[in-house]
N, C-alpha and C positions, 0 to 999 in steps of 0.2 A: 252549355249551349252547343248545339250538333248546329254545323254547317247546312247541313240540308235545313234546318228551322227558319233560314234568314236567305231572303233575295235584297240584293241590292241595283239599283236602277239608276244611271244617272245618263241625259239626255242632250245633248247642247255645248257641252265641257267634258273635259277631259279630268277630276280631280286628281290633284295630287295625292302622293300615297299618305299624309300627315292626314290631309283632309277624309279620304276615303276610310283609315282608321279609326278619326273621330268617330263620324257616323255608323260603324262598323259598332264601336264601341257603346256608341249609345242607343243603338237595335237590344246590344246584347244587356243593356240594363234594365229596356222594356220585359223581353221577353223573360227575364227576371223575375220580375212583380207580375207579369201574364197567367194566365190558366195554362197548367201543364201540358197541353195537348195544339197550344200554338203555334201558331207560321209568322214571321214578321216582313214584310215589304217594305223597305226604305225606297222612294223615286225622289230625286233631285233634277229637275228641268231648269237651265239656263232658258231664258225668255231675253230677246232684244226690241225693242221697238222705238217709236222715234224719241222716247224720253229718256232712253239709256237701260239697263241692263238689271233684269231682274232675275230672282230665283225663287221655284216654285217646287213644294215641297211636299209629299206625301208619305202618311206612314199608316199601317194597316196592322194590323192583330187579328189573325183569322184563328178560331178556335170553334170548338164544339157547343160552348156556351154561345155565340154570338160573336161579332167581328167588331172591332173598335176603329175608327176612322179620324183622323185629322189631315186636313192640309190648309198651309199657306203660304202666302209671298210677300218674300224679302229683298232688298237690296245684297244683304249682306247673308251668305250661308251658314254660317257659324249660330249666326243669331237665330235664323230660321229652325235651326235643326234645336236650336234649346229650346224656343216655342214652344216646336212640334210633340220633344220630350215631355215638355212641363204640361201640356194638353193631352197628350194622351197617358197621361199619369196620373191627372184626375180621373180621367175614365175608369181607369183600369182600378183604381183606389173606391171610387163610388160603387164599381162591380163587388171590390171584398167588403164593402159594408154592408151591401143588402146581401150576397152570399150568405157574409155569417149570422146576419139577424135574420135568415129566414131557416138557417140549420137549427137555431137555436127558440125556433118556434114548433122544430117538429118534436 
């Protein structure tokens, strides 16, 4: 994975570098399993309001084939970015299944 493939965003907080890492890490798993011509966007926004403290989280897969989308909100960020992972992993898995069953219809 080249640096320039991966933006990271975080809005509200400040993460720590353990934290910053995870998420670092789990860009570079997506972009992994992604179509080779990829850009990955992690955004993690800190949200406050009168119920207390949430985290809202987006991850992007821009490529030539098509862009892959998820986001959600968690209390907990750890939790959120596994979501995110586990959600944009079916995406990206249901892309190689029609991929290859449409190469192997030509």
């Amino acid at each position: 994975m080249w640096m320039d493939d991966l933006k990271l965003d975080f809005s509200g907080f400040r993460p720590s570098l353990s934290l910053s890492n995870h998420i670092r890490d789990i860009a570079a798993d997506i972009l992994a399993d992604a179509p080779s011509d990829s850009f990955t966007r992690a955004s993690v926004r800190r949200l406050v309001d009168g119920t207390g403290e949430v985290f809202e989280g987006i991850l992007r897969v821009s490529s030539s084939v098509g862009t892959f989308l998820v986001q959600e909100r968690d209390t907990d960020v750890i939790r959120l970015m596994g979501r995110l992972q586990e959600r944009i992993t079916s995406q990206l898995d249901l892309w190689k299944r029609h991929r290859f069953a449409e190469e192997g219809h030509g």
